[in-house]
C-alpha positions in Angstrom: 0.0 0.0 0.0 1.9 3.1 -1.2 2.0 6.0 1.3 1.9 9.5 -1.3 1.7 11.6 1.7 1.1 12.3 5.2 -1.1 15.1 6.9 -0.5 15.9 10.3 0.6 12.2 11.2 -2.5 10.7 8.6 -1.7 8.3 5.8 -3.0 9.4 2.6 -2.9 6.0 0.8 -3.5 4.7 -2.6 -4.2 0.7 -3.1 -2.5 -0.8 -6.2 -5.4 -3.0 -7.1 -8.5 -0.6 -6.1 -11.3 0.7 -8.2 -12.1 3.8 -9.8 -13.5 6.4 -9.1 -10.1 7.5 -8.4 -9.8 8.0 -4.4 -7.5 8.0 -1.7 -7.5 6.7 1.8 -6.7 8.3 4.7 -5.9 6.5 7.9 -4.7 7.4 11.3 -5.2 5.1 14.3 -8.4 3.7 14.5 -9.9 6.7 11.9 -10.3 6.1 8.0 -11.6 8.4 5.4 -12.2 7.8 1.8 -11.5 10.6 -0.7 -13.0 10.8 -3.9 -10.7 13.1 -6.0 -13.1 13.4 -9.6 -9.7 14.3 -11.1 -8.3 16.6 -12.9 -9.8 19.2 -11.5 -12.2 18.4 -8.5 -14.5 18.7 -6.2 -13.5 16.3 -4.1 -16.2 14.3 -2.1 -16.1 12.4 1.0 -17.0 8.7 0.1 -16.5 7.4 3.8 -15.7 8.9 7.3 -15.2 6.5 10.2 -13.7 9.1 13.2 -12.3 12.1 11.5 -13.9 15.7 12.9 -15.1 17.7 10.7 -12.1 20.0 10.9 -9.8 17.5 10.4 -11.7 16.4 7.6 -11.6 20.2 6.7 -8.0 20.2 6.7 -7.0 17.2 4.9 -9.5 18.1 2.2 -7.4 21.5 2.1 -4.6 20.0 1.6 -5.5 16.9 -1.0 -6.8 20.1 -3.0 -4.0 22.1 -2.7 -1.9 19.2 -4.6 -4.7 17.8 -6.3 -2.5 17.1 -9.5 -0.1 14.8 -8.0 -2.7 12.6 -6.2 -4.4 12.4 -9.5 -0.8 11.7 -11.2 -0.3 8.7 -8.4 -3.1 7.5 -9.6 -2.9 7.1 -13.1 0.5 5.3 -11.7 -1.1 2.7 -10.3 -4.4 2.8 -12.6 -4.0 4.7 -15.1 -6.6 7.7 -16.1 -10.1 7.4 -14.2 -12.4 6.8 -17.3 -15.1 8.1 -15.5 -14.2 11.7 -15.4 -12.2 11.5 -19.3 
């Protein structure tokens, strides 16, 4: 499971054999979040929460956006381009 980032101690992880639409996951302790990213451009959406606050969530969807390119570049990587928003 490839770590592409970290915010404030969370994983931000991609799976190598997951399913579009392309997403990451985020994961710290015993809280998960699923990030849909609807790349190139965005919005992201909130697929799953399990824990996260809402400013928490608020500030890792800050900062997924800020860099939105290269999560969408890690995943074409893994999965190539998310048909679904081509």
């Amino acid at each position: 499971m490839p770590t592409i980032d970290r915010i404030d101690g969370a994983l931000v992880i991609i799976y190598p054999n997951d399913h579009n639409p392309a997403h990451v996951h985020v994961e710290k302790g015993d809280r998960a979040a699923v990030v849909i990213l609807n790349c190139p451009h965005g919005p992201l959406e909130l697929r799953e929460n399990f824990g996260f606050s809402r400013t928490e969530l608020r500030h890792i969807f800050e900062r997924i956006l800020s860099d939105l390119e290269t999560f969408c570049t890690q995943w074409e990587k893994y999965h190539g381009p998310d048909r679904r928003n081509t």
